[in-house]
C-alpha positions as CSV (number, residue, x, y, z in Angstrom):
1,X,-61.8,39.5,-6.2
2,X,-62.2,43.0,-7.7
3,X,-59.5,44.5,-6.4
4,X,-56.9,41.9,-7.8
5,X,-58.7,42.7,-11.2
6,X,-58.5,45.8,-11.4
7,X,-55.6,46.8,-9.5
8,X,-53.4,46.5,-12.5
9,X,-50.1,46.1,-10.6
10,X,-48.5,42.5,-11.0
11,X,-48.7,40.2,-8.2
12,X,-45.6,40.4,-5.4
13,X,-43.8,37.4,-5.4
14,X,-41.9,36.6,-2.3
15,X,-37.9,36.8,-3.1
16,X,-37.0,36.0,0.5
17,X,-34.5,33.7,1.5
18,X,-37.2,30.7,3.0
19,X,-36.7,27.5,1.6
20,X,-36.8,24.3,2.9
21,X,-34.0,22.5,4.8
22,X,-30.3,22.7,3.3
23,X,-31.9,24.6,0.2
24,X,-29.8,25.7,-2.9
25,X,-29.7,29.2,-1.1
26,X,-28.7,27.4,1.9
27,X,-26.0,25.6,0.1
28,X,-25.0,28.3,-2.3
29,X,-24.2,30.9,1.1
30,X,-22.4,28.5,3.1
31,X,-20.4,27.4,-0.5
32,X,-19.5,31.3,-0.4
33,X,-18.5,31.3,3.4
34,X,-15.8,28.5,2.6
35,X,-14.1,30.3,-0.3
36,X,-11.4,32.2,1.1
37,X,-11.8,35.9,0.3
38,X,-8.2,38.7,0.9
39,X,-10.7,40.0,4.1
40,X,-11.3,36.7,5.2
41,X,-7.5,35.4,4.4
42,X,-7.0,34.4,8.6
43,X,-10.6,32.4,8.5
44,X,-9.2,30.1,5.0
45,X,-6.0,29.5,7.0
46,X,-7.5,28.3,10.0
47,X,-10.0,26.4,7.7
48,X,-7.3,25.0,6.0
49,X,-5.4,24.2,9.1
50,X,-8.5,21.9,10.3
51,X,-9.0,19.9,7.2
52,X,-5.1,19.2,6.7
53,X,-5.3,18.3,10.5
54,X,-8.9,16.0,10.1
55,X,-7.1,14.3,6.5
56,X,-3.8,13.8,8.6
57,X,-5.5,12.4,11.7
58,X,-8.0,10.2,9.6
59,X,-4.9,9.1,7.2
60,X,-2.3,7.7,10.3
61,X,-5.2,6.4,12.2
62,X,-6.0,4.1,8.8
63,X,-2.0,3.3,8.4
64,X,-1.3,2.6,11.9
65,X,-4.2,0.1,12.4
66,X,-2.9,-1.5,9.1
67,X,0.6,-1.8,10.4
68,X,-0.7,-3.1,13.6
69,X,-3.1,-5.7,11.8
70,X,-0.3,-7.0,9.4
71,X,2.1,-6.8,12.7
72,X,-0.5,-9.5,14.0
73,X,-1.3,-11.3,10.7
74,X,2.2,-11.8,10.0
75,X,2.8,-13.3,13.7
76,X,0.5,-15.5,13.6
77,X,0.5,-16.7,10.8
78,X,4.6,-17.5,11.2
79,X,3.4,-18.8,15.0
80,X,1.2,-20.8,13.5
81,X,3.0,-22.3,10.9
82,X,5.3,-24.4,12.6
83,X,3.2,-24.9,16.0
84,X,-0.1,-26.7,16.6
85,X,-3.3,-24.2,17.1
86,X,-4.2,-27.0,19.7
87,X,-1.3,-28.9,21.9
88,X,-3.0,-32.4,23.4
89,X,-0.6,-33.8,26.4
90,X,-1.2,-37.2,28.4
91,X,-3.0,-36.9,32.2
92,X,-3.0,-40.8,33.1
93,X,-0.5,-42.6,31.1
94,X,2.2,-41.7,28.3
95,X,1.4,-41.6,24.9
96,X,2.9,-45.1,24.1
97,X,-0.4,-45.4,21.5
98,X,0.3,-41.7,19.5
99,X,0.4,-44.0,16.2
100,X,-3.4,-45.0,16.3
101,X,-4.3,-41.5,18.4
102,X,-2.5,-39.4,16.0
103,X,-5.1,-41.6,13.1
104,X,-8.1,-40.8,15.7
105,X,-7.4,-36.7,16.0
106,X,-6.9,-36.6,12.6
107,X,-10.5,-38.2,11.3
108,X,-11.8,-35.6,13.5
109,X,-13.9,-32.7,11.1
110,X,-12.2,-29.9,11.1
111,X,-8.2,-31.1,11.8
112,X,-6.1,-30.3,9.1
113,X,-3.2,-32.3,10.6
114,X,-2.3,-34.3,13.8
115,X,1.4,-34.4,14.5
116,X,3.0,-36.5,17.4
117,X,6.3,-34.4,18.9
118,X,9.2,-35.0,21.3
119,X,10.9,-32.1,22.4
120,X,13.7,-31.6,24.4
121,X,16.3,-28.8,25.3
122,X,20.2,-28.7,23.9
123,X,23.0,-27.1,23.8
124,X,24.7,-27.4,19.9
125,X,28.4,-26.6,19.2
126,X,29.3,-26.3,15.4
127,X,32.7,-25.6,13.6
128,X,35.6,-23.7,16.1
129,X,33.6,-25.0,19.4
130,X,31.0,-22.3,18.9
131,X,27.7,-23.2,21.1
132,X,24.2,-22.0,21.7
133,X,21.0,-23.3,22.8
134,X,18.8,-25.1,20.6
135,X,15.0,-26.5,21.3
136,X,15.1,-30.0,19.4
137,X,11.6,-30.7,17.7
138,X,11.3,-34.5,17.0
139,X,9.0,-34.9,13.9
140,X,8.3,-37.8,11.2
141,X,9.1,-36.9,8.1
142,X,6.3,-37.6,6.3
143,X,4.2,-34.9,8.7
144,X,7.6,-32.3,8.4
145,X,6.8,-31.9,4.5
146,X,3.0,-30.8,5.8
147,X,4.6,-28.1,7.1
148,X,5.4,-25.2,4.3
149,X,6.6,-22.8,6.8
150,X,9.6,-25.1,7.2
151,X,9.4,-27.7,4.2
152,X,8.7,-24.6,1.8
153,X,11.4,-22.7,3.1
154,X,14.7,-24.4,2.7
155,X,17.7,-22.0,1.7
156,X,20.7,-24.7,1.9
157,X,20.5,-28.2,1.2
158,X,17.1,-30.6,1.1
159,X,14.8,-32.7,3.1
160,X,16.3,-36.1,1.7
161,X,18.4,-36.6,4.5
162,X,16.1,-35.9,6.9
163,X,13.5,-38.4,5.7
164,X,16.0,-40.8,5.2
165,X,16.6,-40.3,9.0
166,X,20.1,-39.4,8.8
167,X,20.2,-36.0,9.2
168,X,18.8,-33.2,10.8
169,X,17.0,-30.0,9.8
170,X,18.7,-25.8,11.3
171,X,17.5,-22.8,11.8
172,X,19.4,-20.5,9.5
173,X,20.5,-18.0,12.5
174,X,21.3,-20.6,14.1
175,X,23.6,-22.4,11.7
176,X,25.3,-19.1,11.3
177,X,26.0,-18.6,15.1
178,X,27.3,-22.0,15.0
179,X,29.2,-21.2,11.6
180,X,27.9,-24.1,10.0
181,X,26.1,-25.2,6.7
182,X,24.1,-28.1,4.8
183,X,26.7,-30.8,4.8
184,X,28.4,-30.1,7.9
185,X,28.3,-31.8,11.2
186,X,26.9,-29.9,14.1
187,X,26.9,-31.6,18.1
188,X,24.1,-31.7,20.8
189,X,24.8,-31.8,24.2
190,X,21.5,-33.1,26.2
191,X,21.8,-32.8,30.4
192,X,19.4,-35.9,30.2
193,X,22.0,-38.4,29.0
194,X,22.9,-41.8,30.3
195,X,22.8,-42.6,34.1
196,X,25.2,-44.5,35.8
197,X,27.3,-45.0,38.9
198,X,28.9,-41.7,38.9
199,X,25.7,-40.2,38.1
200,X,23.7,-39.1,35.1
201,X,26.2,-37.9,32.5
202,X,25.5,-35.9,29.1
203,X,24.8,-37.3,25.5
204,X,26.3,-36.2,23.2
205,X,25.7,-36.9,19.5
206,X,26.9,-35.4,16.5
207,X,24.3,-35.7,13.2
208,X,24.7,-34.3,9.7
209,X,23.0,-31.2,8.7
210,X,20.7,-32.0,5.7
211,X,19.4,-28.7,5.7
212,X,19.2,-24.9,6.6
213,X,15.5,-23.5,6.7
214,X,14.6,-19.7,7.2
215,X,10.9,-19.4,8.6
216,X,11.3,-15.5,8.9
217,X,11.4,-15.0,12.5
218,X,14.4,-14.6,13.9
219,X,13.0,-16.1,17.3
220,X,12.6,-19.5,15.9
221,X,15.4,-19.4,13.3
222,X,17.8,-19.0,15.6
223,X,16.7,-21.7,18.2
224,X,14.6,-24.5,16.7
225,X,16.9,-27.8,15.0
226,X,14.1,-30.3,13.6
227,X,15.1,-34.2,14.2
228,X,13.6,-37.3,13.0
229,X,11.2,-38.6,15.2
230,X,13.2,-42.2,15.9
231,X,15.9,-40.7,16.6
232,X,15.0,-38.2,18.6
233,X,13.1,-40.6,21.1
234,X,16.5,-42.4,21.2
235,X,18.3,-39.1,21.7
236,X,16.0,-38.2,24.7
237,X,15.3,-41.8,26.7
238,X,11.3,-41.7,25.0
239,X,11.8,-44.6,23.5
240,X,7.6,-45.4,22.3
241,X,6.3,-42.6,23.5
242,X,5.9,-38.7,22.9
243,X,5.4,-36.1,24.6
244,X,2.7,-34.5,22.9
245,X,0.4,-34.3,19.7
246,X,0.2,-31.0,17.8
247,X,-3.0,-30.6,16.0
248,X,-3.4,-27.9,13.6
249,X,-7.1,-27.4,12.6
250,X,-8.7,-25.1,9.3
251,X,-10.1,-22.4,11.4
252,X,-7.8,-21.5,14.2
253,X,-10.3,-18.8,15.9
254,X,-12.3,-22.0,16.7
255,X,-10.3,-23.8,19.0
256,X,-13.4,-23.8,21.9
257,X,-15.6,-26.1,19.0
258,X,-12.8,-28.3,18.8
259,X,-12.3,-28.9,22.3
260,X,-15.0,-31.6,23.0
261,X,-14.6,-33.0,19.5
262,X,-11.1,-33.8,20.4
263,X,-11.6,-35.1,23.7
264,X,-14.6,-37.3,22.5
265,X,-12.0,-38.9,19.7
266,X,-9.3,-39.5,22.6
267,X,-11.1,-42.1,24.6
268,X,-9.1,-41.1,27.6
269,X,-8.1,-38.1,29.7
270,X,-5.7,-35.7,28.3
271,X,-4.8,-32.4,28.6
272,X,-5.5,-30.1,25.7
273,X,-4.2,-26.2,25.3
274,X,-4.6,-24.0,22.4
275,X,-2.8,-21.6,20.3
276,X,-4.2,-18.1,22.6
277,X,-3.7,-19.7,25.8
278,X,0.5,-20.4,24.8
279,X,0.7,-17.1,23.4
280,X,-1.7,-14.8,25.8
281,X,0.7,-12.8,27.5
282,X,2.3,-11.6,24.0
283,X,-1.2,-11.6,22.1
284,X,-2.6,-9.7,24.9
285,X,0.2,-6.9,24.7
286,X,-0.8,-6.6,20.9
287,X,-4.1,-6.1,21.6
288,X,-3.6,-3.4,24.2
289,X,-0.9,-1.7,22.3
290,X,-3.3,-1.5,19.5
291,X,-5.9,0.4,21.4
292,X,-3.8,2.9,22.9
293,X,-2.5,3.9,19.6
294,X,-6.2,4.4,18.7
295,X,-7.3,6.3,21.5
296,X,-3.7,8.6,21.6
297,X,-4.8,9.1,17.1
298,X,-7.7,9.9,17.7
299,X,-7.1,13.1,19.7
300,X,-5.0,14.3,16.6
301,X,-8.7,14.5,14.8
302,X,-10.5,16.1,18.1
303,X,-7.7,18.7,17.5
304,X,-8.6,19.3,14.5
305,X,-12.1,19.5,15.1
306,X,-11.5,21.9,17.6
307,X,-10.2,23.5,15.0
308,X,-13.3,24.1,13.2
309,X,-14.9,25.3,16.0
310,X,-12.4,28.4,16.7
311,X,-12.4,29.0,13.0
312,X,-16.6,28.9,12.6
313,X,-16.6,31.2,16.0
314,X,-14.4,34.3,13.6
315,X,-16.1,33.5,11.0
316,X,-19.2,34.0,12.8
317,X,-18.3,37.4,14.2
318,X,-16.8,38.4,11.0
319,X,-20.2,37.7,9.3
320,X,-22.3,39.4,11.7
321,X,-23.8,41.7,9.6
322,X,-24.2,39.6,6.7
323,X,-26.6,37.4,9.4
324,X,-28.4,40.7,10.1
325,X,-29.0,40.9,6.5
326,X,-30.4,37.7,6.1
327,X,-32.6,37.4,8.9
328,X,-33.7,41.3,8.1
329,X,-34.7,39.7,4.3
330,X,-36.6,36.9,6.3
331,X,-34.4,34.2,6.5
332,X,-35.2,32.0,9.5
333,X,-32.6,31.2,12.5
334,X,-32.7,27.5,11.6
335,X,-32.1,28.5,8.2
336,X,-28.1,30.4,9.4
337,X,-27.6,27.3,11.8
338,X,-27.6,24.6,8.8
339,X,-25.6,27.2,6.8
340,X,-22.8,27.5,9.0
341,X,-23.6,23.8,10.1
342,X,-22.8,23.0,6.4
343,X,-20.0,25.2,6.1
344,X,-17.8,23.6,9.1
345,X,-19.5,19.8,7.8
346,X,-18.1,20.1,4.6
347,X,-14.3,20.5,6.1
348,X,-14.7,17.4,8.2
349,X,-16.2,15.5,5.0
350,X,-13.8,16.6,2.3
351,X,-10.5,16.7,5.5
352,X,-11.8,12.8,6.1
353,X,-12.6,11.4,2.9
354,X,-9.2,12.6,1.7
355,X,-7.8,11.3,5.0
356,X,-9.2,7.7,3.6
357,X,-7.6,8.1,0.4
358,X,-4.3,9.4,1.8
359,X,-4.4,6.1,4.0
360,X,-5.2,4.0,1.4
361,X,-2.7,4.7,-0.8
362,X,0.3,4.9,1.7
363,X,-1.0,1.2,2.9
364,X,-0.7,-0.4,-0.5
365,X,2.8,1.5,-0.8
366,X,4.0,1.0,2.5
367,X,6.9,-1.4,1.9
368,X,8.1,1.1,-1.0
369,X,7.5,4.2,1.4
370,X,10.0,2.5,3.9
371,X,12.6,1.4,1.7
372,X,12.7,5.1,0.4
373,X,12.8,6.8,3.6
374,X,15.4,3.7,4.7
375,X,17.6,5.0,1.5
376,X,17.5,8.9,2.3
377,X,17.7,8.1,6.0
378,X,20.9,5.7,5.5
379,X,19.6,3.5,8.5
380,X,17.4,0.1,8.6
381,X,13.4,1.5,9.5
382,X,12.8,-1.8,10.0
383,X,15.1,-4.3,11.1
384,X,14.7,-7.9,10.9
385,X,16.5,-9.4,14.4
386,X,14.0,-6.3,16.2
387,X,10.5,-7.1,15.0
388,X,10.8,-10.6,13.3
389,X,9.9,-9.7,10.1
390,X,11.6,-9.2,7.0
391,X,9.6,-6.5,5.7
392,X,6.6,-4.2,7.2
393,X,2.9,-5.4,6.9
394,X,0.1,-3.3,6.1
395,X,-3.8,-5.1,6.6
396,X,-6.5,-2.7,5.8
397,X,-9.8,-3.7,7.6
398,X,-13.0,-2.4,6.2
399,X,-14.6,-2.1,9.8
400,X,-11.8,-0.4,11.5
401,X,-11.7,1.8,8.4
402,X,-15.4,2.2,8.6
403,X,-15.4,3.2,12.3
404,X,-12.6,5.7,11.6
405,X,-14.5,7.5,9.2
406,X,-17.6,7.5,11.6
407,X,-15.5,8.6,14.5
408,X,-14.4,11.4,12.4
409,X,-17.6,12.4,11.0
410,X,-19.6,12.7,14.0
411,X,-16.4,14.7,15.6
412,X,-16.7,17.3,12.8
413,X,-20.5,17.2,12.9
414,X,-20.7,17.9,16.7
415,X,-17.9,20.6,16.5
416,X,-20.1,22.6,14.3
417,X,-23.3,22.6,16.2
418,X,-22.0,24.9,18.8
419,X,-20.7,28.1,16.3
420,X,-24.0,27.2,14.3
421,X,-26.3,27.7,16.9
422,X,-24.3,31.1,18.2
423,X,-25.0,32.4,14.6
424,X,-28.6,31.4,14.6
425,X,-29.1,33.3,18.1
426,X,-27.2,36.5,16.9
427,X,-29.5,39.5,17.2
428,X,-29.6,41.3,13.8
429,X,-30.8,44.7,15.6
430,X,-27.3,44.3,17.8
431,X,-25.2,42.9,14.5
432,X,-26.1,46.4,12.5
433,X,-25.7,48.8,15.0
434,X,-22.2,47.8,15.8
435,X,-21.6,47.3,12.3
């Protein structure tokens, strides 16, 4: 105690670098270390290659999901629309009672709407003797204008005839193969006609063409005619009876819960498939595509990660004596790892945070973006008759999103650990005397 009151000299405080983890000196070196410097001008490049190449790969994994999602959404959706999430066909005996099952199916919780069909393919011929195969859907009326994708969407013409029974309801690609409008007359030619003697011979019927409807997808629009359900039964020898009943329910994804309810309502055996099982193969094709395009995008950000690791590596040599210097004043070797750990971090957080914005934005402006490119490029981007659609979707999730950023993150993260822990080993004895 005497000496430290009579010394006289001021007490030593220590000025050394030790703080605790990811300090303000920490912080404020490896803050240095990322500005680029006229000596350091090859580091800031390759620096500033990795986060363009982390925003870029972050920014088309994000739009490309979208697309893909809105690809699906849109699909189904339009899929949907028209056909039943759940198709129920007779195992015993016809469905001479769809009247009172069709009021069963649709008391069940859950349906939206029960819809008794015949179906049946044609060949229709229009103006010039112009023909193409047609699907005819026989529907009632009243359940047709349940149907917005086709009731909502009527571009010549109106639905009156059709109710009245009288006329009959085109696809509009169709009715301009056939060169034919609301109005006209167009002819279907049935293989299941009449039979006798001499054999079975065609029907053929000419009806009135109440209307042209345009669902958007050029599959259906070019293929589907929609007849009254009387006299479709009369057009295809079902005279009482159809072939099916079309249910479409409020939550499509839970067709499995449905099953037993719907079976339970039937009172006898039928035969029930769903909306997945009709459209696997194409679904299934989505889904893989889907994946593949994530997996190939997400090399793009291990790229760039790789990136930061070759730039960390220079700048680790090129700092060797300024480690020296630092572990000389007492700074510790975890104390350089979480500097340069910080350094290479902060690219892969700033590169993939601006990756998310850069996403974002081209998503909610991704109609506008191809219109422009469609105008400087002179050529259709996007054409209808290819991929259905009339224009191209874009649905953001907030989980694939989410596991985008998280993928690129802990990419980042893990490329750093390596150059950091090659700084924290560097011998300060061997960095000086080379220096």
């Amino acid at each position: 105690m005497a000496s430290i009151a009579t010394s006289g000299e001021p007490e030593k405080v220590d000025k050394s670098p030790r703080a605790g983890a990811f300090s303000s000196f920490e912080r404020m070196v490896a803050w240095r270390y990322l500005r680029s410097r006229r000596k350091e001008a090859f580091i800031s490049v390759i620096a500033g290659f990795s986060f363009v190449g982390i925003m870029l790969g972050v920014a088309t994994l994000i739009i490309v999901m979208a697309v893909m999602n809105g690809f699906r959404t849109e699909l189904i959706s339009r899929i949907l629309g028209i056909n039943g999430h759940m198709v129920i066909q007779p195992i015993d005996q016809p469905f001479t009672d769809y009247a009172e099952l069709t009021k069963k199916f649709a008391a069940v919780p859950g349906v939206k709407m029960a819809l008794p069909l015949v179906e049946g393919q044609t060949l229709a011929s229009g103006k010039g003797g112009a023909g193409s195969g047609a699907l005819v859907r026989g529907v009632r009326p009243e359940d047709l204008e349940k149907v917005t994708e086709v009731a909502g969407n009527i571009k010549q013409g109106d639905i009156v005839g059709f109710a009245s029974g009288q006329g009959v309801l085109v696809g509009s690609r169709l009715a301009s193969q056939l060169g034919i409008s609301a109005g006209d007359q167009i002819t279907l030619i049935s293989p299941e006609g009449d039979v006798t003697p001499m054999g079975v011979n065609p029907r053929v019927k000419s009806y009135p063409v109440s209307g042209v409807f345009e669902i958007g997808m050029s599959e259906y629009d070019a293929t589907i005619i929609y007849m009254p359900l009387e006299e479709s039964q009369l057009y295809f020898n079902a005279e009482g009876l159809v072939q099916s009943i079309e249910l479409f329910i409020d939550h499509p994804d839970n067709v499995e819960d449905m099953r037993p309810l719907v079976e339970q309502a039937a009172g006898r055996q039928i035969f029930i498939t769903d909306w997945r099982q009709r459209n696997q193969t194409f679904f299934s094709a989505l889904q893989v595509e889907r994946n593949v395009m994530f997996m190939i995008l997400t090399l793009i950000v291990l790229v760039a990660a790789l990136n930061i690791i070759s730039g960390l590596i220079m700048l680790v040599k090129d700092k060797g004596s300024d480690i020296a210097i630092l572990r000389t004043m007492g700074a510790s070797s975890g104390a350089i790892m979480r500097i340069f750990f910080m350094t290479g971090a902060a690219i892969g957080i700033v590169g993939t945070f601006a990756g998310v914005a850069l996403g974002v934005i081209v998503c909610l402006n991704i109609e506008s973006i191809r219109q422009f490119f469609s105008w400087v490029s002179g050529t259709i981007l996007f054409d209808p008759e290819l991929y259905f659609l009339s224009q191209l979707p874009a649905e953001m999730s907030f989980g694939e999103t989410f596991s985008v950023v998280i993928m690129a993150l802990v990419l980042s993260f893990f490329a750093t650990i390596f150059p950091a822990w090659r700084a924290s080993k560097l011998d300060p004895v061997q960095a000086l005397r080379y220096e």
